[in-house]
C-alpha positions in Angstrom: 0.0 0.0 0.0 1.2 3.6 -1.2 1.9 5.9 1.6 -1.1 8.0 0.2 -3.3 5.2 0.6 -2.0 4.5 4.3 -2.1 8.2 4.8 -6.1 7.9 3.7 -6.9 4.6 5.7 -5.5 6.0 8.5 -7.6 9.6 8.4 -10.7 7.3 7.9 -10.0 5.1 10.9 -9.3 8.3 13.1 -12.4 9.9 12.0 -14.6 6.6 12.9 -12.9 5.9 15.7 -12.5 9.4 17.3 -14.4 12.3 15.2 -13.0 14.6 12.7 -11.6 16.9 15.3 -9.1 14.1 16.0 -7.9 14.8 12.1 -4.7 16.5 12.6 -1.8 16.4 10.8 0.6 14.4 13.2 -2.4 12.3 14.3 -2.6 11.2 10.6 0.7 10.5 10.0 1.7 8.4 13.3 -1.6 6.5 12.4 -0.3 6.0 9.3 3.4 5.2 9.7 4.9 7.9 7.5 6.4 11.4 8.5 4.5 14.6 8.8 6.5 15.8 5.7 5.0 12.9 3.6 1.4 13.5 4.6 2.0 17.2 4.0 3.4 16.6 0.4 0.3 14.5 -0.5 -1.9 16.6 1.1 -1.0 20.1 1.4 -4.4 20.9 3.7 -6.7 19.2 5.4 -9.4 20.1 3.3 -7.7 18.2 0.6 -7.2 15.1 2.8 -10.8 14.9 4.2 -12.0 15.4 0.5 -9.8 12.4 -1.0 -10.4 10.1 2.1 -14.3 10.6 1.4 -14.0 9.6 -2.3 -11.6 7.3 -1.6 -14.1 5.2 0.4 -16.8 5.5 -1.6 -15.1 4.4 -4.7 -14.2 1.4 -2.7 -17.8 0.8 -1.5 -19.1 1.3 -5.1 -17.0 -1.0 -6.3 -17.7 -4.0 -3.3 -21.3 -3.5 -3.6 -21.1 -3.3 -7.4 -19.1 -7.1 -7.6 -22.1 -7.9 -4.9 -25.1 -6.5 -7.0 -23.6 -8.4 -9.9 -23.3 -11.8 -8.4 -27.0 -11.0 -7.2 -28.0 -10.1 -10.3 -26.6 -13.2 -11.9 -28.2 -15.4 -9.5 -31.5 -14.7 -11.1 -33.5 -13.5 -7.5 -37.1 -12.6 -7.6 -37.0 -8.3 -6.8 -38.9 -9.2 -3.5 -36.1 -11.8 -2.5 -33.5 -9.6 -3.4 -34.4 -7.8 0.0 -33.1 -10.3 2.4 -30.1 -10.2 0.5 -29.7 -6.6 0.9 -29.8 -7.0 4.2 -27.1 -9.9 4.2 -24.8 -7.6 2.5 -25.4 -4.8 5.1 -24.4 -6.9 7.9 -21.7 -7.7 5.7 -20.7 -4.2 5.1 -21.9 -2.4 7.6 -19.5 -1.8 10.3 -16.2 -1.0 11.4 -15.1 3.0 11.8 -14.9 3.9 8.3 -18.7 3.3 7.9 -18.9 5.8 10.7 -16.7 8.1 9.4 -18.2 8.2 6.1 -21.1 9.2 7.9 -19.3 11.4 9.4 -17.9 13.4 6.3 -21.2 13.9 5.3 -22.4 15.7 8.0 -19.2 17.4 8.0 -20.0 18.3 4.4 -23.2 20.4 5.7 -20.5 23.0 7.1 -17.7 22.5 5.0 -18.1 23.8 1.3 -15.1 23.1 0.4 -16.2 19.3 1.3 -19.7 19.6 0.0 -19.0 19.0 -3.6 -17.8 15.5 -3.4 -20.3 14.9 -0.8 -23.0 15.5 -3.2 -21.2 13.5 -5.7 -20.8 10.4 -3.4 -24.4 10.7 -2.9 -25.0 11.1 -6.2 -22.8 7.9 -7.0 -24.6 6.4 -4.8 -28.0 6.7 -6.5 -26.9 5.9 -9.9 -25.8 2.8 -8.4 -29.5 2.3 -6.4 -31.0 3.1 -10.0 -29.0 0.0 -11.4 -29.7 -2.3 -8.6 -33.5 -1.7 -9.7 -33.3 -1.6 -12.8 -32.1 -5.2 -12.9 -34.7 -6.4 -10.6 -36.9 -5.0 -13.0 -38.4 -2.1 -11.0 -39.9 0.7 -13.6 -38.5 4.4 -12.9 -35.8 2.9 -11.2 -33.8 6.2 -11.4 -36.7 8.1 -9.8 -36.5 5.2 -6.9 -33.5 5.6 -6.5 -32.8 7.9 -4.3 -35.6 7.1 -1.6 -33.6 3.6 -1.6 -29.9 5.6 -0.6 -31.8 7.9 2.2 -33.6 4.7 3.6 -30.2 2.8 3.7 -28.4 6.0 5.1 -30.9 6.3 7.7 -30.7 2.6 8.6 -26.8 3.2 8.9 -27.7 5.9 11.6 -30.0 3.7 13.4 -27.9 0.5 13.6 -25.0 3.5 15.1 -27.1 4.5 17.4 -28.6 1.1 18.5 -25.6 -1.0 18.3 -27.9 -3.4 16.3 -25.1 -5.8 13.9 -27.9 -7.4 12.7 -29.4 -4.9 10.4 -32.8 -6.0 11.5 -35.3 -3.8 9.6 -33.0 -3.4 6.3 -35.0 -6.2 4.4 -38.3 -5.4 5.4 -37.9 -1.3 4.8 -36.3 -2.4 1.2 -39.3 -4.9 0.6 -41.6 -1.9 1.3 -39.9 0.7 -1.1 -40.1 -2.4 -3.8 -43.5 -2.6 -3.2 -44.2 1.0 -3.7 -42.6 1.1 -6.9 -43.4 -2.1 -8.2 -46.5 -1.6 -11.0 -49.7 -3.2 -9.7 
């Protein structure tokens, strides 16, 4: 792993672990093994490194969900069954600290401008990747969909937070009910 890389799993972890305001500079880089002069030469400001450890994750989330949607896909699942598997690959997912600190930078995002732009593209990466999960169940409008599917699973991420539950009880049933909605009758 590149020192950039470390330098970004290591950001992530803090975040999770201990809030943004743990994100300083020598923080970072005893976290991440390298000197203060290497995390400063990849990222000159914080604002850069917060930015970059936000997409960073969610290009690597994309792409797990994305090989997981594809085997699911594949597998030939009925839309409504495709709910409990949702839910299997939330508990699968689901945890650790840079789950919370995506969560995190989000929120962050709401204050920081400078970080709001590739919140709103994460999000926005997010849907277009909702849209594709229903569109190959075979859910009409899927792209209009969508985004009610990302909110519900972001506010599902809150809740397990805040309850502890690893479980992810709930995630199968609320998906089952958005199917429903959009499903023609």
């Amino acid at each position: 792993m590149s020192a950039r890389d470390q330098i970004l799993q290591a950001a992530l972890r803090l975040i999770g672990e201990q809030g943004i305001g743990a994100v300083t500079n020598r923080a970072v880089a005893r976290a991440a093994g390298v000197s203060l002069g290497s995390l400063t030469y990849h990222f000159p400001n914080q604002e850069d490194l917060l930015r970059e450890a936000l997409h960073t994750f969610v290009d690597a989330e994309i792409a797990r969900i994305t090989a997981y949607v594809t085997s699911l896909a594949e597998s030939g699942i009925a839309p409504i069954e495709a709910a409990d598997q949702v839910e299997k690959a939330v508990v699968d997912f689901a945890y650790g600290p840079e789950q919370i600190a995506n969560l995190e930078l989000h929120l962050h995002s709401a204050r920081d401008p400078a970080l709001r732009a590739t919140s709103a593209r994460s999000v926005e990466a997010y849907d277009r990747l909702a849209a594709a999960i229903l569109d190959a169940l075979g859910i009409p409008d899927a792209e209009r969909h969508a985004p009610a599917i990302v909110a519900m699973l972001y506010g599902l991420a809150v809740r397990r937070l805040a309850t502890g539950d690893t479980a992810a009880t709930g995630t199968a049933d609320a998906f089952r009910l958005l199917l429903l909605g959009a499903l023609p009758r």
